[in-house]
N, C-alpha and C positions, 0 to 999 in steps of 0.2 A: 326408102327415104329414112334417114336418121330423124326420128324422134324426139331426139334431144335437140336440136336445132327451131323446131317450132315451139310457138309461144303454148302450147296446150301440155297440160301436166301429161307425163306419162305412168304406166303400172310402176315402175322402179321409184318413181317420186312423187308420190303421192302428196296432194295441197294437205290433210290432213287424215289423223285416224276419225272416222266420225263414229265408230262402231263402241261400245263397250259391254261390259257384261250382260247386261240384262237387254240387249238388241242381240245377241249369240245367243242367251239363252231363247229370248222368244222367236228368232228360229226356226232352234230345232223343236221345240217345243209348239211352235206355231203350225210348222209346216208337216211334223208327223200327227197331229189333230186334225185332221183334215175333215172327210165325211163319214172316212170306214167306221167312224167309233158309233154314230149312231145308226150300224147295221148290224154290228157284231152280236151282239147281247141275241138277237135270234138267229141267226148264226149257229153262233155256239150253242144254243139251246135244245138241237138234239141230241148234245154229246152228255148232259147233265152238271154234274161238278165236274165229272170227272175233265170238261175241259176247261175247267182252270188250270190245270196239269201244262195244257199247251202254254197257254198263259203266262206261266214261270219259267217254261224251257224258253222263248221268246225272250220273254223280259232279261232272263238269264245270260243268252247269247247276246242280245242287244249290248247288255252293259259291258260284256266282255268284248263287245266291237269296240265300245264308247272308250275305254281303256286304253285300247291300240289306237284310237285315232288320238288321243290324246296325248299319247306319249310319242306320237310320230308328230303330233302338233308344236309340241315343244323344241323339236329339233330344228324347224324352219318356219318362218313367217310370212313365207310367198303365199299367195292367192292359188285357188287351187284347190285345195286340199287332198283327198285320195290322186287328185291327178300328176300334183308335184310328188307325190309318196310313190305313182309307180314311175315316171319319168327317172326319180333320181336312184330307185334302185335298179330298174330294168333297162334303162335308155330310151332312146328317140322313139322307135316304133311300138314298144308297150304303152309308153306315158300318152305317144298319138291315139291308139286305137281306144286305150281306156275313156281318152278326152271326148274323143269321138262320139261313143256310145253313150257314155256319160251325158254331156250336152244335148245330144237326139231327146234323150230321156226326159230332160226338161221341157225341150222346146215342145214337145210331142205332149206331155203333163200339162201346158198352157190352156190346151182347147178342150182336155178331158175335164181338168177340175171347174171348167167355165161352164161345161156342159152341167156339170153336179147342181152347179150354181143355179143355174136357170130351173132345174129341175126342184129346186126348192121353191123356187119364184112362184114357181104353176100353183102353190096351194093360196096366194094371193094373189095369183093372175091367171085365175083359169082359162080366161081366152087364148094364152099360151099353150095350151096343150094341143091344137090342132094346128100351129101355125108355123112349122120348119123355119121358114122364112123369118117369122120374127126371133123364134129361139135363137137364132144365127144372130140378130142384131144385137140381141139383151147380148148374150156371148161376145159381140166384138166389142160391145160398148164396155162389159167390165175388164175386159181385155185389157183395152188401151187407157182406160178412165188409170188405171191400176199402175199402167206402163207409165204414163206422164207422171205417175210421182218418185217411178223409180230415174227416167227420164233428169227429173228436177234434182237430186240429186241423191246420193246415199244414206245423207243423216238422216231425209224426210222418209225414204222408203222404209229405214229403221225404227223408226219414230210409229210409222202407221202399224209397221207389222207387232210393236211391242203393242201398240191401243190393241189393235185385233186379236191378239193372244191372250189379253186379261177378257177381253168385252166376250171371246167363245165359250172361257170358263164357267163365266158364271151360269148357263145354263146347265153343264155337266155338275157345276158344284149342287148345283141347287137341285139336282135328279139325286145325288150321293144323299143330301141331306131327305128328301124323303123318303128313299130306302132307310136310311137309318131312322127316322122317327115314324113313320110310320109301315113299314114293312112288316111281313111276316112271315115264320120260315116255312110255316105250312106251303107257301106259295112255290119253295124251291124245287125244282127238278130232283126226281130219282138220280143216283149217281153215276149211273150208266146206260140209260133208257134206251140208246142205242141198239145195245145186246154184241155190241164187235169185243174182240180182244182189248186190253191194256192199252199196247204199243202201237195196233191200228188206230187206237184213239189218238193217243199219243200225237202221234204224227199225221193226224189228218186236221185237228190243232194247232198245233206247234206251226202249220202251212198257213192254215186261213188266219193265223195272228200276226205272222210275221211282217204283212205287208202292212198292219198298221204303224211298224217303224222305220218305214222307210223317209228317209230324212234326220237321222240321228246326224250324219256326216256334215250335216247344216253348215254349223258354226265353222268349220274350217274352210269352208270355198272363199270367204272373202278376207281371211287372213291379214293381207297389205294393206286392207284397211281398219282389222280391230288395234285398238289400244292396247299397249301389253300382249302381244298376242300368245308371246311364249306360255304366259299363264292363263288369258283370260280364256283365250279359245278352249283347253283341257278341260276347266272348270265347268262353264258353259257346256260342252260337249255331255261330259259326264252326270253332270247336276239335272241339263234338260233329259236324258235319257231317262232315269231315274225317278225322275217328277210323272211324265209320261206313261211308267210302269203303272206307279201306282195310283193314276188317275183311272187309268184303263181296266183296270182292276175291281178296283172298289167302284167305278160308273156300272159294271156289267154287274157285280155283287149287288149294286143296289137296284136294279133293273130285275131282277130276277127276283128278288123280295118284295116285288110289287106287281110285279105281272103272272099269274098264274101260269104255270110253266104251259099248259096246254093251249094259252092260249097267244105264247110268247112265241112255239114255232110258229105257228102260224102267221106272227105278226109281220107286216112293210113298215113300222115306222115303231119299232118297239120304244126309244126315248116320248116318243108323243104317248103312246100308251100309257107310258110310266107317268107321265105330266098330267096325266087326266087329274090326279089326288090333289092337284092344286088347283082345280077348278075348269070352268068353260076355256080360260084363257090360256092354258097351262099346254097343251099343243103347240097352240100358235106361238108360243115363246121359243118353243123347241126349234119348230120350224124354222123362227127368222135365228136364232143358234143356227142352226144347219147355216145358212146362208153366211154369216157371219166365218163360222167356220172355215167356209170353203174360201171366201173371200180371203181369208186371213192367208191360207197356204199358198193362194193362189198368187196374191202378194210377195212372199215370201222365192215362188218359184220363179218369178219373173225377175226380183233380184238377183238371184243366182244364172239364171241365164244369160245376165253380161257378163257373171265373173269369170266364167267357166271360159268361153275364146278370147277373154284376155288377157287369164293365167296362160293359155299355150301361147298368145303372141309371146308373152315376156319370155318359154321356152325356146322361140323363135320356128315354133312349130309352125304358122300362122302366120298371114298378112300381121306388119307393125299395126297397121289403122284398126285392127281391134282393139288395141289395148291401148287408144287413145281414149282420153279422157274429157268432161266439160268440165263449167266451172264449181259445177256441184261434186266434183266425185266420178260422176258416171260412166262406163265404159257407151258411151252413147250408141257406137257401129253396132256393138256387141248385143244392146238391147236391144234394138231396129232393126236385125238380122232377126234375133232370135221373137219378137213380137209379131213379122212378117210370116217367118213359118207358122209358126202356128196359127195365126189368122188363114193363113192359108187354108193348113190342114183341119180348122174347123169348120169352114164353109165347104170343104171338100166332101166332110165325112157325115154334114148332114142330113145326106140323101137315105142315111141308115137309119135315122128314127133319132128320139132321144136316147134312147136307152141301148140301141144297138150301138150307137157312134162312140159312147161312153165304154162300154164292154172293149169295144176295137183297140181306142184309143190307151185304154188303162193296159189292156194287156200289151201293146210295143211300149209303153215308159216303164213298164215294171221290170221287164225283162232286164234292164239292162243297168238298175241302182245296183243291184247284188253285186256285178261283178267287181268295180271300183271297191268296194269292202273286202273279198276275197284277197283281190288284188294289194290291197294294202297291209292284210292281215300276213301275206307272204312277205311284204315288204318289211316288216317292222319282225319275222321269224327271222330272215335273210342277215338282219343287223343285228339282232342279240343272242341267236343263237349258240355265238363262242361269248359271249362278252356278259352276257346276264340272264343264264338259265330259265326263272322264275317269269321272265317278260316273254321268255320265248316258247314256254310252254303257256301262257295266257291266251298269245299272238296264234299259236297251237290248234287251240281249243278255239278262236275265234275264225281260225280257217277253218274248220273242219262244219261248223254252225253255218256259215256263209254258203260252202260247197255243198251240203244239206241241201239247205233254202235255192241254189241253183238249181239241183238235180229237181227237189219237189217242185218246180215250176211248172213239169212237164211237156211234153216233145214239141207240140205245137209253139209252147211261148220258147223255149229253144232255139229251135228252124230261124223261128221270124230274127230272134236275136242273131242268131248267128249273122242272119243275111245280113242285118243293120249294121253290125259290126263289121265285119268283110266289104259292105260297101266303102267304107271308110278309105281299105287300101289305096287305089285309083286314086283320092283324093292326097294321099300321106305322097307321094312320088312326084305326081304333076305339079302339086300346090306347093311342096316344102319351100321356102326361101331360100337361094341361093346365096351362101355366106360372099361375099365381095373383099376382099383386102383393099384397105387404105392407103393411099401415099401418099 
């Protein structure tokens, strides 16, 4: 069906931009805050200082991703983002298969982060904890409650995710602030308590931090709908990366100056620990933070899961009826596809437990953010290579960080990607839309 002939706006004409900087920036800044941060801090806390180390190499590569997508953002305004970057350097079937994976990854993130969700809930609904069944409802209900407003259209989904990304802060902010006024460094970890090498540290670090930035790429999937996009999205991109660094940073530094280190590894909810010093209440705030948090990404991720099939309709990868639009904006097939799987896959996988369904679930969406990065990091080497050195040794370094982060995934999260990805094929051959001439 041509597109243009129906009274519904299409991805190419968009009714308007409804997006501007600070709905890009909150994002990516939204959606890489998720729940990892308040696990990390004991985590990291048998590595000592010295895994701060990872911390920097992380934050390091991150911004040198944020850089290439930024500069590869400037060159087009299509929706999309990594997906148009590898479509227009590699063609049809790279831009297919990265879309592919890409999108699973969401769709597949919908019912893990809902799970996180619930799991925060249980400390105010402990009847939750023995009731599969009900987890499963709290889970669809924030699902869909979440989906209707991206459903409603794009400015209100942008609208709640910027509320959600200031309202998660303030509990991280207010965790920095009592490390800083009240901490002490007596409290800090020895610098290597571990007893491993340098570089095993290094790199056992540099792993367990990297997936706290998954979701830098934020700001570029909806592209055709920000304002200015040539600028805002770089800006955005780079700005929320950066913010994120040094949130995550100075929250772990100041969690570590308030938790005795012995008894930080040990800890399950190291930010409630650190909230003790504000009192009886000083948990529970954490807590409904966690919630808030996850809510906030989980937002953010249901967003992007319309943009994502209906940047490949517009490459005509894809049935057109994806990248049909409502009166709001919204890729509406695009969200109802992409809402339906997951719903699916989390009453499917709640036969695992809470905590096994979540493990399953995080590790098929993680596998497969990296490659889109890698993938675009060659794409923006491939263009400046003869034409501007300096971007193409950046683009360099941010492949080689990415290829890192895929290798250290390990074999298992691999395999499964592989198959995810490869599944795809079947689908690139039988589905692709046959181009038709006019007369």
């Amino acid at each position: 069906m041509n597109t243009s002939e129906t009274d519904q706006p299409t991805l190419e004409t968009p009714t308007h931009k409804a997006i501007g900087f600070w709905g890009c920036w909150s994002l990516v800044v939204g959606i890489m805050i998720g729940s990892g941060i308040f696990m990390l801090p004991a985590v990291l806390a048998p590595y000592g200082l010295l895994g701060f180390t990872g911390w920097i190499i992380t934050a390091g590569g991150s911004i040198l991703l944020a850089l290439v997508l930024g500069r590869l953002a400037h060159r087009t305004t299509r929706s999309g983002g990594p997906i148009a970057y590898a479509h227009d350097a590699f063609g049809d079937l790279v831009g297919y298969l990265v879309a592919w994976g890409y999108w699973a990854s969401y769709w597949i993130a919908i019912p893990a982060i809902a799970i996180a969700f619930v799991g925060y809930l249980t400390v105010f609904v402990p009847a939750l904890q023995g009731s599969p069944i009900a987890q499963a409802g709290c889970g669809l209900a924030l699902i869909w409650g979440l989906g209707l407003i991206s459903l409603h259209g794009i400015r209100d989904a942008s609208f709640v995710q910027l509320l959600m990304t200031v309202l998660k802060l303030v509990p991280i902010f207010l965790i920095i602030g009592v490390g800083l006024f009240t901490g002490d460094v007596a409290n800090l970890p020895a610098v290597n308590p571990s007893g491993d090498g340098f570089f095993p540290v290094l790199a056992a670090t540099a792993l367990l931090t990297m997936w706290a930035f998954a979701g830098l790429e934020a700001a570029t999937i909806p592209a055709g709908d920000v304002r200015d996009a040539a600028s805002t999205v770089p800006k955005a991109t780079v700005i929320g990366t950066i913010t994120v660094a040094i949130i995550y940073i100075a929250a772990t530094a100041s969690v570590m100056l308030v938790v005795p280190a012995a008894e930080l590894v040990e800890s399950t909810s190291p930010f409630s620990d650190a909230a003790r010093a504000l009192g009886s209440w000083g948990p529970g705030l954490i807590a409904a933070g966690a919630m808030v948090s996850t809510a906030g990404a989980l937002n953010g991720v249901i967003l992007l899961s319309g943009q994502l099939p209906m940047a490949v309709a517009l490459d005509k990868l894809a049935p057109a009826v994806l990248g049909h639009r409502n009166k709001g904006g919204a890729p509406q097939f695009s969200l109802l596809l992409s809402l339906g799987l997951g719903s699916i896959l989390l009453v499917a996988n709640y036969s695992r437990g809470l905590v096994g369904a979540f493990t399953f679930l995080l590790m098929m969406s993680t596998v497969c953010l990296l490659l889109p990065l890698l993938v675009s990091a060659l794409a923006e080497l491939r263009h400046s290579w003869k034409s501007a050195r300096g971007w193409a040794v950046i683009a360099l370094a941010a492949g080689a960080y990415s290829a890192f982060a895929v290798l250290g995934s390990g074999l298992e999260v691999l395999a499964w990607g592989g198959v995810l990805i490869l599944a795809g094929l079947p689908a690139y051959w039988l589905g692709k839309p046959k181009l038709v001439v006019e007369t």
